[in-house]
C-alpha positions as CSV (number, residue, x, y, z in Angstrom):
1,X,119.4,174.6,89.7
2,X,119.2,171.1,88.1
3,X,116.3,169.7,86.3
4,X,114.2,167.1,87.4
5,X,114.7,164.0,86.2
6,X,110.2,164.2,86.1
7,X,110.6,167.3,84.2
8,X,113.3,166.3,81.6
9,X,112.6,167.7,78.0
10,X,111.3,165.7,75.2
11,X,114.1,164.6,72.9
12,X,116.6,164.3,75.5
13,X,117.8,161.3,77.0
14,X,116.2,160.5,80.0
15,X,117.8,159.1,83.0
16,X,114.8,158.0,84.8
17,X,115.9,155.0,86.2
18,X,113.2,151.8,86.5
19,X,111.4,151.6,89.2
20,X,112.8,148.6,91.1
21,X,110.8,145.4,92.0
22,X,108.9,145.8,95.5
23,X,110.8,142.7,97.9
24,X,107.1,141.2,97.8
25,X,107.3,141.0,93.6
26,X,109.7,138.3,92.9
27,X,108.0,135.9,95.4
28,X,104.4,136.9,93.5
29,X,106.2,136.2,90.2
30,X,107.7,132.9,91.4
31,X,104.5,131.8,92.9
32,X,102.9,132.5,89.5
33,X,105.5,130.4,87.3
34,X,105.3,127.5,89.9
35,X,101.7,127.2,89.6
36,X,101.6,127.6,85.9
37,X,104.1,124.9,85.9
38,X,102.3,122.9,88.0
39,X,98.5,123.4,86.3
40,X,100.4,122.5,82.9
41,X,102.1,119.0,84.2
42,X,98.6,117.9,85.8
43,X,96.7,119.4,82.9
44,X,96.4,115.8,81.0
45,X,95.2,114.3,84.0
46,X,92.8,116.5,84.8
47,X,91.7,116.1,81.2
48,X,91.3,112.5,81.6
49,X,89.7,112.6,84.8
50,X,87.1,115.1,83.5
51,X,86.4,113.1,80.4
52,X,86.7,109.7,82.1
53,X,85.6,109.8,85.3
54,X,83.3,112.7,86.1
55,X,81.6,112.9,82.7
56,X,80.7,109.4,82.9
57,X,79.5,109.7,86.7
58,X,77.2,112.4,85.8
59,X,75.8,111.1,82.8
60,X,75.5,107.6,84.5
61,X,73.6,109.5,87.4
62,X,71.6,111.6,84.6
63,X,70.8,108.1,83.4
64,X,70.0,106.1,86.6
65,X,66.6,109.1,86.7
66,X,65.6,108.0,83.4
67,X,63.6,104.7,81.9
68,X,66.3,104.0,79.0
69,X,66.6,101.5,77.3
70,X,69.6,102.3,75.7
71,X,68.4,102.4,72.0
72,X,65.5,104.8,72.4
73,X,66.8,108.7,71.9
74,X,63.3,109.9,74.2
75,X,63.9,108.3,77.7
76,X,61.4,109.8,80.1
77,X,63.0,111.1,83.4
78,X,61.2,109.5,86.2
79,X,62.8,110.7,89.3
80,X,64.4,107.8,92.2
81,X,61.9,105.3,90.8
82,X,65.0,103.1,90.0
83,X,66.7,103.7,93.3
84,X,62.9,102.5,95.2
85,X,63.0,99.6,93.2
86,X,66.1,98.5,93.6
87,X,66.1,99.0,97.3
88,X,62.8,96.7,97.6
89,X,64.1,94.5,94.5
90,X,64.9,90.7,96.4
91,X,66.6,89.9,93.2
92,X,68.8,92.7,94.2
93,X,69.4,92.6,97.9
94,X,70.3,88.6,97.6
95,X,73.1,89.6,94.8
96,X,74.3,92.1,97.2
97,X,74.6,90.3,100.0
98,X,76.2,87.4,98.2
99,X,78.9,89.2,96.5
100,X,79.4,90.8,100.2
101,X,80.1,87.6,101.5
102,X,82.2,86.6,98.8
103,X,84.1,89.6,99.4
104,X,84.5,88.9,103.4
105,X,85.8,85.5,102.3
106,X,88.3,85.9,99.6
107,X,89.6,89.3,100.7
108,X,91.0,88.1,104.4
109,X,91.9,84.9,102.9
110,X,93.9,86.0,99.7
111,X,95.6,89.1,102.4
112,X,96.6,86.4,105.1
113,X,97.4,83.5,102.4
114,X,99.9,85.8,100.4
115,X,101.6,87.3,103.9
116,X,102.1,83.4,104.5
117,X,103.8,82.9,101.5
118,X,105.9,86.0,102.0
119,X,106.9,84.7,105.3
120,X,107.9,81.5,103.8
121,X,110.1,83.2,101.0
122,X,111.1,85.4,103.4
123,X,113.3,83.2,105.1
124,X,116.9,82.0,104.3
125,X,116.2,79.4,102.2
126,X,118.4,77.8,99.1
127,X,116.6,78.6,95.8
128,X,114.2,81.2,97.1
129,X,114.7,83.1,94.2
130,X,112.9,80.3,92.7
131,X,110.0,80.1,94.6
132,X,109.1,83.8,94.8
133,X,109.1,83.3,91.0
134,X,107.1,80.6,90.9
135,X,104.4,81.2,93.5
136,X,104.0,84.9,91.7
137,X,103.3,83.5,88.7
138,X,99.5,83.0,88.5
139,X,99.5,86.5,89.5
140,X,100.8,87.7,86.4
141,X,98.3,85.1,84.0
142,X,95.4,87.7,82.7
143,X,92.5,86.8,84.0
144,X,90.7,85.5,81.2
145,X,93.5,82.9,80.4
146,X,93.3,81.8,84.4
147,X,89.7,81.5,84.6
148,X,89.4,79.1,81.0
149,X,92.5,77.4,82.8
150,X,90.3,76.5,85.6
151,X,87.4,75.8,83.4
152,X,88.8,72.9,81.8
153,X,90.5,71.5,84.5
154,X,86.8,71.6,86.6
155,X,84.9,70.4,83.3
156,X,82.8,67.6,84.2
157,X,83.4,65.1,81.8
158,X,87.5,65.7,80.8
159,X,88.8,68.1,83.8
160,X,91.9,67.2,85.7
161,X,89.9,66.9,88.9
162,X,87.2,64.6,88.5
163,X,89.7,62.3,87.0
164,X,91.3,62.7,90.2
165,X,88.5,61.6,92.4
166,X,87.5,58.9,89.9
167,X,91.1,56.9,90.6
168,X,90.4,56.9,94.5
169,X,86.6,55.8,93.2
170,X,85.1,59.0,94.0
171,X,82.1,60.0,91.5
172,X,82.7,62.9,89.3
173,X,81.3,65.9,90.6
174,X,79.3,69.1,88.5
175,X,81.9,71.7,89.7
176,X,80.7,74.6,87.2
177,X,77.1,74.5,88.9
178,X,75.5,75.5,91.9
179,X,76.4,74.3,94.6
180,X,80.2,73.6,93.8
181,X,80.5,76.6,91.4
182,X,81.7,79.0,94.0
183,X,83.9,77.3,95.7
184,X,85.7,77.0,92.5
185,X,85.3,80.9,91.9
186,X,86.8,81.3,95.5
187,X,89.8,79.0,94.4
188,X,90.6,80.6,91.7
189,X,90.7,84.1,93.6
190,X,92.8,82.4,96.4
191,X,95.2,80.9,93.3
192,X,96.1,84.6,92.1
193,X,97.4,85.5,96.1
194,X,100.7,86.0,94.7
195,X,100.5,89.5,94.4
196,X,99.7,89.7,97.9
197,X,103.0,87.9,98.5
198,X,104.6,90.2,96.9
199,X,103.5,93.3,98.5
200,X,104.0,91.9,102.0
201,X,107.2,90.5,101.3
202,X,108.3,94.0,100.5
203,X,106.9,95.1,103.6
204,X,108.9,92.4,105.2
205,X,112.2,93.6,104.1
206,X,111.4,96.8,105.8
207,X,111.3,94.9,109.0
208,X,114.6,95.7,111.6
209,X,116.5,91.9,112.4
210,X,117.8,93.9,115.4
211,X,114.3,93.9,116.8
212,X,113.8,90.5,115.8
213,X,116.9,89.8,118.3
214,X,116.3,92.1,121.0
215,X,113.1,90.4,121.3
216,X,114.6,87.3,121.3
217,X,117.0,87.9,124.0
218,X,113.8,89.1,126.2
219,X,112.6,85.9,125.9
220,X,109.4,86.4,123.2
221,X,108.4,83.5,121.2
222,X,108.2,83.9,117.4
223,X,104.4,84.3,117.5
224,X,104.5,87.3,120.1
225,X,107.6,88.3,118.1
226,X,105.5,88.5,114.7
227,X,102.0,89.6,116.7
228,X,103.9,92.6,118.8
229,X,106.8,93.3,115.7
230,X,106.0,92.1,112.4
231,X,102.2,93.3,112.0
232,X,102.4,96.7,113.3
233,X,105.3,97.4,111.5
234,X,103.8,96.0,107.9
235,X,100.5,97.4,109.5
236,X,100.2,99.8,106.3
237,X,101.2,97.7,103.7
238,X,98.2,95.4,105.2
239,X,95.8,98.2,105.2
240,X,96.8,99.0,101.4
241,X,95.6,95.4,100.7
242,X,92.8,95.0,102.5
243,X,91.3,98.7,101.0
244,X,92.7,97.4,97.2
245,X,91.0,93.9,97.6
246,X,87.6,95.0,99.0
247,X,87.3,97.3,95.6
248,X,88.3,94.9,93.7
249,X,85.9,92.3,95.1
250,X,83.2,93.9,95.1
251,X,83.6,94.8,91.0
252,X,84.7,91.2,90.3
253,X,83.0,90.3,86.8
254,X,84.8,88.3,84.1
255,X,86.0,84.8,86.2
256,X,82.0,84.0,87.6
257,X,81.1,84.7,83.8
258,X,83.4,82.5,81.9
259,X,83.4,79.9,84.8
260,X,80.4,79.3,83.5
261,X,79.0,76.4,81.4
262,X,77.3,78.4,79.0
263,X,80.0,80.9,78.6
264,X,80.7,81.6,74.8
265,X,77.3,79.8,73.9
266,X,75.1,82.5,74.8
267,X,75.4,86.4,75.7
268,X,72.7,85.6,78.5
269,X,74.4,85.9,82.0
270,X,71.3,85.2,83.4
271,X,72.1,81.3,82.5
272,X,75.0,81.1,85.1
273,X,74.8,79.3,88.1
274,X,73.1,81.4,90.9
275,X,76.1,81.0,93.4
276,X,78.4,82.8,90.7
277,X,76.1,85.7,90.1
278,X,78.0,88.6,91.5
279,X,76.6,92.4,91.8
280,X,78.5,93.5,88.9
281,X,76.9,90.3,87.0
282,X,73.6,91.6,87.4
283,X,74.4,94.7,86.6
284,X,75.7,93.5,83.1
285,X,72.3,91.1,82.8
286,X,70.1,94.5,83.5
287,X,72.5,96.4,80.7
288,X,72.7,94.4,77.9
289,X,70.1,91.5,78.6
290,X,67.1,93.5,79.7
291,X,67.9,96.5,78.1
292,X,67.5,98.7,81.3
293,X,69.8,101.4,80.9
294,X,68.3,103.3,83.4
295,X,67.7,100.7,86.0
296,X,71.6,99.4,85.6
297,X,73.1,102.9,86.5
298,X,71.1,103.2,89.3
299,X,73.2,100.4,90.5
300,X,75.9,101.4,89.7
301,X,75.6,104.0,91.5
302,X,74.5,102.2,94.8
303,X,77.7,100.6,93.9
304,X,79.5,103.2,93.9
305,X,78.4,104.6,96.9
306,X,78.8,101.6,99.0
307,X,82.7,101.5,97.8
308,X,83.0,105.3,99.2
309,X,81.4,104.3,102.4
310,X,83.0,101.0,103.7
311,X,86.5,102.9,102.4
312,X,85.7,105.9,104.6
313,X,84.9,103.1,107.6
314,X,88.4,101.7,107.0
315,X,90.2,104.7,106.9
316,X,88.2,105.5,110.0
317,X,89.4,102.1,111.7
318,X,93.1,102.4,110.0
319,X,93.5,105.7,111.7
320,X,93.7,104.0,114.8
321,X,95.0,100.1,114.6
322,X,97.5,101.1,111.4
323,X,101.3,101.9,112.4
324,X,103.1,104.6,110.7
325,X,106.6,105.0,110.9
326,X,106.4,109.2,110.0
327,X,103.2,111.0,111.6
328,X,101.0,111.4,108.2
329,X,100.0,115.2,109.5
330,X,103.9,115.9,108.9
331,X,103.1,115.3,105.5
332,X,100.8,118.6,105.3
333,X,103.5,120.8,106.4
């Protein structure tokens, strides 16, 4: 009669074999190292968006219930008083409506002047090289350097334009105050469209010639060609602009400030010309020249929340007018 191998004496060598893996092991175990792997890649950026973006969210909403001034240690928590007065504020609602309608004019205008670049570079042209080059240049000035640029060629006295209009006998016109002063702001938005060129003319290499021809040979005219080809088929490279540039808008800050007369001869922001006072403007005047800590995060969070909204409504609308090449739900599996 043998001996179990369960029943082997001590000292002896055993032969108990290890028990072999179960089949559903080795997936388990795999399964483990791949999400280990993957927690450690996107560790940093989860550290970084903890530390940068949620931290300050929640403290900025701690804030926006408080009366601080910044400086004193014992704000007092005082509940949605800030939100109330902000929403009944006339001060407030005329900056946001304003830097709305700067947003529904620059925005269209800066998408539809760069795609009309694009077009033009698009073409078969000698030296196009050249132009792309040039016409994407002012997208790559920093903004502070384009909007001083644009400051001293609008001064009053010694800018580029009044001299302009005073040798066809035109009187020299205040372009850094109200009413001018936002036309230049809008100008100098429109002048950095160059990165818009750029991404639709990388949209417009993705565009088949053969349906360009087909069409052709049907008999469609270059608009219907462009209106029934061209825009469905760049459709998502528009709808990545238009989402970019409406964020973007509606946080524009430094070109209304140092368009400004006063800019470098005072910290006060509440000295620039009323046409140029943007939402995130007023939020920098309630900060750091009225000292209303608590007050200024409340509007940043309105801000923030009207961002999250009008993206949701886009991404509502893209769902339906944007053309994608590959269904996005494949994307899940």
């Amino acid at each position: 009669m043998t001996a179990s191998p369960l029943t082997a004496t001590a000292g002896a060598p055993s032969r108990v074999r290890p028990a072999a893996a179960s089949p559903t092991t080795k997936p388990a175990r795999r399964g483990c190292r791949r999400a280990g792997a993957f927690y450690l890649f996107v560790a940093p950026w989860l550290v970084g968006l903890i530390g940068l973006t949620v931290f300050p969210l929640g403290y900025a909403l701690w804030l926006s219930m408080t009366n601080s001034d910044g400086l004193s240690p014992n704000a007092r928590f005082v509940g949605l008083r800030n939100y109330r007065e902000l929403l009944s504020d006339p001060q407030t609602l005329q900056v946001l409506a304003r830097t709305g309608l700067f947003t529904a004019v620059t925005v269209p205008a800066t998408i539809v002047g760069g795609l009309f670049l694009a077009l033009l570079v698009n073409r078969p042209i000698p030296g196009r090289a050249v132009f792309r080059t040039l016409l994407y240049l002012p997208a790559v000035v920093p903004p502070v350097a384009a909007s001083l640029t644009f400051k001293l060629i609008f001064d009053r006295d010694t800018g580029a334009a009044n001299a302009l209009l005073e040798a066809v006998g035109v009187k020299p016109v205040t372009w850094l105050t109200d009413p001018f002063a936002r036309y230049v702001l809008v100008m100098l938005v429109l002048w950095g469209c160059g990165n818009c060129m750029i991404i639709s003319l990388a949209g417009l290499q993705d565009v088949p010639r053969e349906l360009h021809e087909a069409a052709m040979v049907d008999g469609a005219s270059t608009w219907q060609s462009f209106r029934r080809i061209t825009v469905p088929i760049i459709s998502p490279v528009l709808f990545f602009q238009v989402v970019t540039g409406i964020i973007a808008a509606l946080q524009t800050f430094l070109p209304p400030v140092l368009l400004a007369p006063t800019a470098g001869a005072t910290s006060d922001v509440k000295a620039l010309p009323q046409g140029n006072t943007l939402y995130m403007v007023h939020v920098y005047a309630q900060y750091f020249n009225s000292a209303r800590f608590g007050y200024a995060s409340a509007l940043l969070w309105v801000l923030f929340v009207i961002i999250l909204i009008v993206t949701a409504l886009i991404f509502k609308v893209g769902a339906r007018t944007v053309f994608y090449g590959v269904d996005p739900k494949e994307g899940d599996r």
